[in-house]
C-alpha positions in Angstrom: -165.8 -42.0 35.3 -168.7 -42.3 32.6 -165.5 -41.6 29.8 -163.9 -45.0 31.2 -167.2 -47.0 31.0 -168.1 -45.8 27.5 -164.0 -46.8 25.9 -164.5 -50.4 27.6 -168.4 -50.4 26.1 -166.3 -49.3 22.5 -163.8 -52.3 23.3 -166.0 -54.9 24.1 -168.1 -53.9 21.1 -165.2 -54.2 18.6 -164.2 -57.5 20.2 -167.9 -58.9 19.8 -168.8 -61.3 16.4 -171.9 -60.1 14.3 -174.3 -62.5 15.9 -173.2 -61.4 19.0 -173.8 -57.5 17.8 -177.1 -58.8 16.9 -178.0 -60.5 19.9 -176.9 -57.5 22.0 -178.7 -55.2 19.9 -182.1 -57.2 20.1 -181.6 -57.1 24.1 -180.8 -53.2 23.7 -184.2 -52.4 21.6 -186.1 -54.6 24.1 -184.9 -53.0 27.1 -185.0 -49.2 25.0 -189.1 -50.4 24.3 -189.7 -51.8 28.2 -188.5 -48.0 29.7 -190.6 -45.9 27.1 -193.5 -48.2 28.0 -193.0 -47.9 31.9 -192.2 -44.5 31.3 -195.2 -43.3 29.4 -197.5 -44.5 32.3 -195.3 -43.7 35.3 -192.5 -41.0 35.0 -188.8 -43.1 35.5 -186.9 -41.3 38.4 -184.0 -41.8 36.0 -185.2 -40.4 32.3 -181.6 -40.3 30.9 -181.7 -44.4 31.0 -183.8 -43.9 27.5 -181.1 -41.6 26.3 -178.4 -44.4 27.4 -180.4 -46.8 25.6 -180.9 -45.0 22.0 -177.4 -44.2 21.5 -176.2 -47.8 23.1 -178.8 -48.6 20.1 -176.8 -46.5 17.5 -173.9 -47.3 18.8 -174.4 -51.0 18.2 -175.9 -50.5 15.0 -172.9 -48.5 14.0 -170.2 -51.1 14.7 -173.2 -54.2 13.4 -172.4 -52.2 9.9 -169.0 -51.5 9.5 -168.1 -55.6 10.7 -170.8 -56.4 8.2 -169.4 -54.1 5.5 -165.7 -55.7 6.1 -166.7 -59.0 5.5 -168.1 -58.4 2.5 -165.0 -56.7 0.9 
């Protein structure tokens, strides 16, 4: 189930613009800083959310530099 969720994640990321890339990583590093915070002072019941989160966040920054890289060759 989690295989089919992370190929449509990969689609919808390779369909997005740059400003949208941008836009959805901001949202991603927001969310990623809230759950450390809440974290820090109150254990989540779910700790592999800030796992989801960083490599959501690599993952994004990934596909933000290779559409950046094409449209400059």
């Amino acid at each position: 189930m989690a295989k089919k969720k992370a190929a449509k994640e990969k689609a919808d990321f390779n369909q997005m613009s740059v400003p949208e890339l941008k836009a959805k990583l901001s949202e991603t590093q927001e969310s990623y800083f809230r759950l450390q915070f809440r974290h820090t002072s109150n254990p989540l019941k779910n700790p592999m959310q800030i796992r989801t989160h960083r490599r959501d966040i690599a993952r994004l920054k990934t596909y933000l530099r290779v559409k950046e890289a094409g449209a400059v060759s």
